[in-house]
Residue frames as a rotation matrix with the C-alpha (Angstrom) as fourth column:
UNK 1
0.748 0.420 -0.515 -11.64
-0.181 -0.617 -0.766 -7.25
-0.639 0.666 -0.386 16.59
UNK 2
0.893 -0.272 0.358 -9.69
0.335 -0.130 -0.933 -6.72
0.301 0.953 -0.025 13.26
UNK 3
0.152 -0.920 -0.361 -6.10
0.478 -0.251 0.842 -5.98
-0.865 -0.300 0.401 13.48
UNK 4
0.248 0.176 -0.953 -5.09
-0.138 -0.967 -0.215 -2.98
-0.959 0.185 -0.216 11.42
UNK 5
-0.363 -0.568 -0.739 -3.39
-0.857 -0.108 0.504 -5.16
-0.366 0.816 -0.448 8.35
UNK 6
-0.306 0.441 0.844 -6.00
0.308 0.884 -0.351 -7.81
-0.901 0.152 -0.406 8.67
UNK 7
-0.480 0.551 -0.682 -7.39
-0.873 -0.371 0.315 -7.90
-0.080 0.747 0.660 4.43
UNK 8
0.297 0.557 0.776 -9.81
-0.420 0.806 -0.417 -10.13
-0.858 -0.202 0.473 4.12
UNK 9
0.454 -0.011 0.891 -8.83
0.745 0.554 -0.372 -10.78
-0.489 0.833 0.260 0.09
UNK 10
-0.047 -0.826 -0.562 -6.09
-0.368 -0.509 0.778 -10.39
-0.929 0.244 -0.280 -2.32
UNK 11
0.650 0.267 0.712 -6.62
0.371 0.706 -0.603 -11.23
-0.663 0.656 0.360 -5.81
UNK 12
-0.022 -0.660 -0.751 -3.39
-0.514 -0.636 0.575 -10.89
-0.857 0.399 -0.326 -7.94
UNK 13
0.960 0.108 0.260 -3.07
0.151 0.585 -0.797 -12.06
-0.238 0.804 0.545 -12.05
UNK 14
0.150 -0.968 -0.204 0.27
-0.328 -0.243 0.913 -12.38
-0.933 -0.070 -0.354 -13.13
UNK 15
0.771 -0.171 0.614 1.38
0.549 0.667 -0.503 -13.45
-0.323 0.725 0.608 -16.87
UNK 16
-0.116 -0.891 -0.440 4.64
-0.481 -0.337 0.809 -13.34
-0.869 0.306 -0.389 -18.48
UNK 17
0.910 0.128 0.394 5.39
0.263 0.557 -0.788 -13.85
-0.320 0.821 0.473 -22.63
UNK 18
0.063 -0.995 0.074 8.40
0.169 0.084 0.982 -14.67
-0.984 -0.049 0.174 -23.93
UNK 19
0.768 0.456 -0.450 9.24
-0.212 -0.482 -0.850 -12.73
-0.604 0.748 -0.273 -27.48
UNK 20
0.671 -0.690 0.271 11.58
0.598 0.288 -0.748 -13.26
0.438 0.664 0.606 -30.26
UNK 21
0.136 -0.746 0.652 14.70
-0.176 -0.666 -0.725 -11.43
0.975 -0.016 -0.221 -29.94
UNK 22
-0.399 -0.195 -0.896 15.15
0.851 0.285 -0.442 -12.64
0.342 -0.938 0.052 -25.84
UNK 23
-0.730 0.404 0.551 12.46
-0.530 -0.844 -0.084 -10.30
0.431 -0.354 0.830 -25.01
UNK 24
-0.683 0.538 -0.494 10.41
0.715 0.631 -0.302 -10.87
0.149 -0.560 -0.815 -22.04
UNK 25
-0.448 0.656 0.607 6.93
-0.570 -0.733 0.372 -8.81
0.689 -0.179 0.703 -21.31
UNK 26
-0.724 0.092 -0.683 5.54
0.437 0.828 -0.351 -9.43
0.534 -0.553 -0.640 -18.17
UNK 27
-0.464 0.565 0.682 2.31
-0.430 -0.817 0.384 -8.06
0.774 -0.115 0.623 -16.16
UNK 28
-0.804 0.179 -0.567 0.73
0.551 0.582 -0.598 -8.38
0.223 -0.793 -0.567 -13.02
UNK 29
-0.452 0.815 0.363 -2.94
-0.137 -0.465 0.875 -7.19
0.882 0.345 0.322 -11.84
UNK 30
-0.709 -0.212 -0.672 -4.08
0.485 0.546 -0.683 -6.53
0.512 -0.811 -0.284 -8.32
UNK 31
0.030 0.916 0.400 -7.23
-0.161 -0.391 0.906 -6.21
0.986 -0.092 0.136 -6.46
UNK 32
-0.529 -0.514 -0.675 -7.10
0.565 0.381 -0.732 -5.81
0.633 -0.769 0.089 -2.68
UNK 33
0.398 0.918 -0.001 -9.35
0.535 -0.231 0.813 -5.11
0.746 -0.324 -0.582 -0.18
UNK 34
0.146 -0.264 0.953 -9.27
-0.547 -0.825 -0.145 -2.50
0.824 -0.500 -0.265 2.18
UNK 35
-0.587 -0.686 -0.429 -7.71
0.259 0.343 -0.903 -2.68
0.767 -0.641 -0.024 5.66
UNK 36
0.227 0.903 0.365 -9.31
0.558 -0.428 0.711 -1.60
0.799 0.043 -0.600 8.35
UNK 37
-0.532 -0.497 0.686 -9.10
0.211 -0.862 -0.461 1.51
0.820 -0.100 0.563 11.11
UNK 38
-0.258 0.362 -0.896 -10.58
0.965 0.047 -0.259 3.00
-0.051 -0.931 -0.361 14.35
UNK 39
0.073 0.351 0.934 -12.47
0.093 -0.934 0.344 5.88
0.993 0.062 -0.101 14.86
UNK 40
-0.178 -0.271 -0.946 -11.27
0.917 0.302 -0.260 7.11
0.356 -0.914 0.195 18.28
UNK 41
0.717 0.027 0.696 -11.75
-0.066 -0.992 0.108 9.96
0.694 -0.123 -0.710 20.74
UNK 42
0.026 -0.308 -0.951 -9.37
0.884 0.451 -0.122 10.80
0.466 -0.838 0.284 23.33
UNK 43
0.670 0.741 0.046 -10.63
0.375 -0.391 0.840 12.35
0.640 -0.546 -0.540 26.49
UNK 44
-0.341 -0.924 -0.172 -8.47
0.120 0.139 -0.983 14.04
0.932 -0.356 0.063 29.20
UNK 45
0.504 0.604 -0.617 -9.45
0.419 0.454 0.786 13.83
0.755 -0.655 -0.024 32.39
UNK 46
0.267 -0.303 0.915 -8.42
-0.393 -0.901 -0.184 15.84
0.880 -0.311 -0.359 35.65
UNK 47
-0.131 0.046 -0.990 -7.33
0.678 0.733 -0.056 14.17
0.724 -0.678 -0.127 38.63
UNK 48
0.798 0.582 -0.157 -7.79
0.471 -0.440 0.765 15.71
0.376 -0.684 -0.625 42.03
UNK 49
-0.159 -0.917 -0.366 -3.74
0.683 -0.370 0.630 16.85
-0.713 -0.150 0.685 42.05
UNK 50
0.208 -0.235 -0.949 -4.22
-0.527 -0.844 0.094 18.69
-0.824 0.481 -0.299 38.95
UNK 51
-0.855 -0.518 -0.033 -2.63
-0.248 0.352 0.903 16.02
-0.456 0.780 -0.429 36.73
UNK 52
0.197 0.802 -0.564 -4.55
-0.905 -0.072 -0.420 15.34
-0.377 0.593 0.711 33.59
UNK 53
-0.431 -0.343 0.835 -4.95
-0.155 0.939 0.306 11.52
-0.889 0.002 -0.458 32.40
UNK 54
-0.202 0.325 -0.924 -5.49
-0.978 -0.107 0.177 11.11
-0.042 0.939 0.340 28.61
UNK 55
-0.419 -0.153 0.895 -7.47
-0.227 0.972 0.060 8.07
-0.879 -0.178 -0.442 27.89
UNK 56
-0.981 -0.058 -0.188 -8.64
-0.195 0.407 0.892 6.39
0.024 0.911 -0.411 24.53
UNK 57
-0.429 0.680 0.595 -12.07
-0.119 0.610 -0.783 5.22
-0.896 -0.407 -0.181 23.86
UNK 58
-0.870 0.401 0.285 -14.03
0.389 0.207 0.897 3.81
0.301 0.892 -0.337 20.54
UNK 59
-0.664 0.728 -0.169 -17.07
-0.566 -0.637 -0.523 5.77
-0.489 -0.252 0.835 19.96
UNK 60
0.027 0.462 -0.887 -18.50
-0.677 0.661 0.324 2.79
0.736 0.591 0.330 17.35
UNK 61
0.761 0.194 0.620 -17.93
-0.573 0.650 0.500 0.59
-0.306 -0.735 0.605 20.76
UNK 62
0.921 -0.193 0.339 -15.43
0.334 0.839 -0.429 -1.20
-0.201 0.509 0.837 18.49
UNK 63
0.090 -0.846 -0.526 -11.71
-0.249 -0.531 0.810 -1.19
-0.964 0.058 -0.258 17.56
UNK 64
-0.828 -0.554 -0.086 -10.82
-0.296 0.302 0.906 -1.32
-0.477 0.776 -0.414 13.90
UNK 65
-0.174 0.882 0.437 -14.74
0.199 0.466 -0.862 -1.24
-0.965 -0.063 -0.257 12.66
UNK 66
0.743 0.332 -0.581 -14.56
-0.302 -0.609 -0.733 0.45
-0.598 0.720 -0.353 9.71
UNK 67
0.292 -0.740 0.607 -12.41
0.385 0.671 0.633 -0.14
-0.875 0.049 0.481 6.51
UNK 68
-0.592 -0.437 -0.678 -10.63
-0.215 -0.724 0.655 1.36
-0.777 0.533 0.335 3.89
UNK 69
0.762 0.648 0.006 -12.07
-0.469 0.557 -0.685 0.66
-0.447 0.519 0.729 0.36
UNK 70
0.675 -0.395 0.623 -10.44
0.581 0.806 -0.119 -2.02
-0.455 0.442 0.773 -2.03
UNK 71
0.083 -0.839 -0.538 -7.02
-0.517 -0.497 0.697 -0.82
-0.852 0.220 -0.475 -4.19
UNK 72
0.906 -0.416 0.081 -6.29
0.270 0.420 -0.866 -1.88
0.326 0.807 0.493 -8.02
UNK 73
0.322 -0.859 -0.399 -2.70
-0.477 -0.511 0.715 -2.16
-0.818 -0.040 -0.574 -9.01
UNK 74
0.945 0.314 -0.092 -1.70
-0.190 0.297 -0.936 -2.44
-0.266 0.902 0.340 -12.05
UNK 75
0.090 -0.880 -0.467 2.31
-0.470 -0.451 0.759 -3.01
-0.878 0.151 -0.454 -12.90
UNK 76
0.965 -0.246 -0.092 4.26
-0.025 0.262 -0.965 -4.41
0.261 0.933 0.247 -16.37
UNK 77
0.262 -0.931 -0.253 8.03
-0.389 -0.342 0.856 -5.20
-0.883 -0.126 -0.452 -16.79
UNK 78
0.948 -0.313 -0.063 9.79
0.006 0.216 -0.976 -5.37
0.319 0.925 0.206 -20.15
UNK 79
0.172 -0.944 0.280 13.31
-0.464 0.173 0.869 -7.05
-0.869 -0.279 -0.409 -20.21
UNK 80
0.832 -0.173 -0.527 15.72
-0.500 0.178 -0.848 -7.61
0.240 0.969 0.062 -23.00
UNK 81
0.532 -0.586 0.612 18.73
-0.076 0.686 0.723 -10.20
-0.844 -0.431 0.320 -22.58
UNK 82
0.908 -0.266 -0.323 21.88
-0.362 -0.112 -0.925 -10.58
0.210 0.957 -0.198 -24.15
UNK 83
0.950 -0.296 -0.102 25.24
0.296 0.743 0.601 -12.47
-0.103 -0.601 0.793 -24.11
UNK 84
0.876 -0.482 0.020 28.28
-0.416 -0.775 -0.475 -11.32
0.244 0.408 -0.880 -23.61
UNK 85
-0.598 -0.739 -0.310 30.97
-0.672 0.674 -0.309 -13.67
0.437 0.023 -0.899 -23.68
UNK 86
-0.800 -0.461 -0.383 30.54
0.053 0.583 -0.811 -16.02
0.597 -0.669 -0.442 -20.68
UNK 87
-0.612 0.729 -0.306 27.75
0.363 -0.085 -0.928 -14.08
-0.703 -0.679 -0.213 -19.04
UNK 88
-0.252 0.806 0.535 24.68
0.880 -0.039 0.473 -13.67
0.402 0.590 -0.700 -19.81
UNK 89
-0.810 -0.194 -0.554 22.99
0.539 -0.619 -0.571 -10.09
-0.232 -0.761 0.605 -19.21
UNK 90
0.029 0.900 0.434 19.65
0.953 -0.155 0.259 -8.37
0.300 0.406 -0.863 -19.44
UNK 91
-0.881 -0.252 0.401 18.09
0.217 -0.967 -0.131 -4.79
0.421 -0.029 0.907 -19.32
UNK 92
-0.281 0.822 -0.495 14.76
0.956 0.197 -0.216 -3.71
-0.080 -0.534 -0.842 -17.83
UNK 93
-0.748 0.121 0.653 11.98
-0.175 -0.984 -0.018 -1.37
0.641 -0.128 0.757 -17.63
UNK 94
-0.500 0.722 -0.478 9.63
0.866 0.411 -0.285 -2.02
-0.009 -0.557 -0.831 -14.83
UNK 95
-0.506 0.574 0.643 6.14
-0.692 -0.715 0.093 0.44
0.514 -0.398 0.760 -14.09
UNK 96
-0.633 0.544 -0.551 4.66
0.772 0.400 -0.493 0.09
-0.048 -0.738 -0.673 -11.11
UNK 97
-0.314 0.402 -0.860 1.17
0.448 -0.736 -0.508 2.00
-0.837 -0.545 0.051 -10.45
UNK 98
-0.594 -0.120 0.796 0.34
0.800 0.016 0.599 2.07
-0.085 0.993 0.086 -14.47
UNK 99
0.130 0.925 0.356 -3.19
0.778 -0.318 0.542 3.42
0.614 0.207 -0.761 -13.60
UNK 100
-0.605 -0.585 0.540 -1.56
0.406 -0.810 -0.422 5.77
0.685 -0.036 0.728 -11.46
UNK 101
0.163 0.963 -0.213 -3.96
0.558 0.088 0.825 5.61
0.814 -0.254 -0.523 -8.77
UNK 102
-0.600 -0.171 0.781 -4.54
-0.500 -0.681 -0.534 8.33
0.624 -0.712 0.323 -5.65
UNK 103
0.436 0.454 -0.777 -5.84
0.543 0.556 0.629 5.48
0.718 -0.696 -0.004 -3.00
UNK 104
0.014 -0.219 0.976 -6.27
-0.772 -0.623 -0.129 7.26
0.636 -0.751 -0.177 0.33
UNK 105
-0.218 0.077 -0.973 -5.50
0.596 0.800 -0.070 4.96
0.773 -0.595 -0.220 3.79
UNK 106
0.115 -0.021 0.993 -6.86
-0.746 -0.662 0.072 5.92
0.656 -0.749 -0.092 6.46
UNK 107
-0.471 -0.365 -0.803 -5.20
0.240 0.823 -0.515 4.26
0.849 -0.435 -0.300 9.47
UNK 108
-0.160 0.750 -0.642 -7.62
0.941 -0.080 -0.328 5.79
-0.297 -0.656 -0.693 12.51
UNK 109
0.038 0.462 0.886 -10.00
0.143 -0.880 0.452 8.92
0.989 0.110 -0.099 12.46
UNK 110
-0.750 -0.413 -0.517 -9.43
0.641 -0.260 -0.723 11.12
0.164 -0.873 0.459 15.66
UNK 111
0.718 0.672 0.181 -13.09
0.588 -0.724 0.361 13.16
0.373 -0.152 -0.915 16.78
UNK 112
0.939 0.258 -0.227 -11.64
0.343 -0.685 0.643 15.26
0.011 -0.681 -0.732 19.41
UNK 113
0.039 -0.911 0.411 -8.14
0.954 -0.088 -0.286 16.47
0.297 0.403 0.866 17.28
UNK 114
0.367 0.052 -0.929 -6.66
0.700 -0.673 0.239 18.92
-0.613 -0.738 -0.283 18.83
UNK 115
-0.555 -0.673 -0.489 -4.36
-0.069 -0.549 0.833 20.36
-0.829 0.496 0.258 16.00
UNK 116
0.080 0.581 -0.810 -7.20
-0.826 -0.416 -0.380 20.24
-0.558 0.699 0.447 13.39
UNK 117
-0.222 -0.324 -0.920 -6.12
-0.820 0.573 -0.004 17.33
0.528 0.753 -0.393 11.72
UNK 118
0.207 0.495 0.844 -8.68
-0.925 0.379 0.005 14.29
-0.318 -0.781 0.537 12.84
UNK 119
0.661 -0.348 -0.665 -6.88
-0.472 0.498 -0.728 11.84
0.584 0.795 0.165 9.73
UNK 120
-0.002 -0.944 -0.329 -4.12
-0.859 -0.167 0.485 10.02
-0.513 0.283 -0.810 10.16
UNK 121
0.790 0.184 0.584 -3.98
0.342 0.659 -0.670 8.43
-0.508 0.729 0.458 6.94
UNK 122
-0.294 -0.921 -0.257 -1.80
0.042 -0.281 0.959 8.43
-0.955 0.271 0.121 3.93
UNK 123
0.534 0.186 -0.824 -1.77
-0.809 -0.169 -0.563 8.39
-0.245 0.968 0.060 0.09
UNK 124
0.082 -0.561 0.824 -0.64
0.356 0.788 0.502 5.51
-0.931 0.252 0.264 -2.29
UNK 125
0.927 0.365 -0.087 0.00
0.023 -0.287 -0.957 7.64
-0.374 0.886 -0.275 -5.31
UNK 126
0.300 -0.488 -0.820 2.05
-0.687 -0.707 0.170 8.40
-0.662 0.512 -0.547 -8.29
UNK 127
0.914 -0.218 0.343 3.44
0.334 0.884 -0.327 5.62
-0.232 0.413 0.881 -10.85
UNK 128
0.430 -0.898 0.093 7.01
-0.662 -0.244 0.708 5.00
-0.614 -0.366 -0.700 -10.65
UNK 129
0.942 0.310 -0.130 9.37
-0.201 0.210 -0.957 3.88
-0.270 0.927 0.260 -12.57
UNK 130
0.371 -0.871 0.321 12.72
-0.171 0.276 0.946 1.59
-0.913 -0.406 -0.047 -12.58
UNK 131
0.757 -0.393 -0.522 15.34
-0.459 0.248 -0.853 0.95
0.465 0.885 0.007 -15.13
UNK 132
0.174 -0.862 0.476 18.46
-0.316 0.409 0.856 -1.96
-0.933 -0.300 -0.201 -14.02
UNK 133
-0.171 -0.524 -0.834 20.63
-0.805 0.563 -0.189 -4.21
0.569 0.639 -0.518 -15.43
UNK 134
0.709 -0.079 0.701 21.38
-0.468 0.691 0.551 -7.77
-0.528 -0.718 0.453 -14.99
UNK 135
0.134 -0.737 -0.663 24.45
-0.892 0.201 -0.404 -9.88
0.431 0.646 -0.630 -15.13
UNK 136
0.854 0.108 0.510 24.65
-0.270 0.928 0.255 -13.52
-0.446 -0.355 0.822 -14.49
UNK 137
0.354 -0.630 -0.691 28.08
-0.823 0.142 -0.550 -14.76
0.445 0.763 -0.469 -14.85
């Protein structure tokens, strides 16, 4: 089967333009298919001592049948450059996550949670947002 970070396709665009004033604008676009996950149960079992043996099993017959859905990502960086004696130095603003998406992962579905929670998945959300320097000297 599928191994949990297996994507079948990644499609990224990337373009950078260079502006008067040593300004650089740069963007990148990204389409990515989902990963994919297990639906599992897990069973415990009694032995004839008493001890209980917890064992896995795929109720689809399969590990890792199922799959997340695809992800956009959108980011941008603006950078300004200037010289300063000898070196040369620049400024940035980078967003990542423009479109601010709330993509759920779900890395396996548990039936037979005990604590109520059959997920365990995460979120990819919020858009985020860097400011540096560079200095090249």
């Amino acid at each position: 089967g599928y191994l949990d970070y297996d994507q079948s396709h990644v499609l990224r665009f990337q373009a950078v333009t260079r502006l008067p004033h040593a300004i650089s604008f740069g963007t990148s676009v990204q389409w990515a298919s989902g990963t994919p996950y297990s639906i599992i149960e897990i069973v415990g079992d009694q032995d004839q001592t008493g001890n209980v043996n917890f064992r896995q099993f795929y109720p689809t017959g399969q590990r890792n049948d199922q799959r997340n859905e695809g992800q956009w990502q959108m980011d941008a960086r603006l950078e300004k450059s200037f010289i300063l004696g000898k070196a040369t130095a620049g400024a940035y603003l980078l967003g990542e996550n423009l479109t601010n998406s709330d993509d759920l992962v779900i890395l396996s579905d548990n039936l037979a949670a005990r604590n109520g929670i059959s997920l365990n998945a995460y979120r990819k959300f919020g858009r985020r947002w860097e400011i540096g320097t560079v200095i090249n000297f």
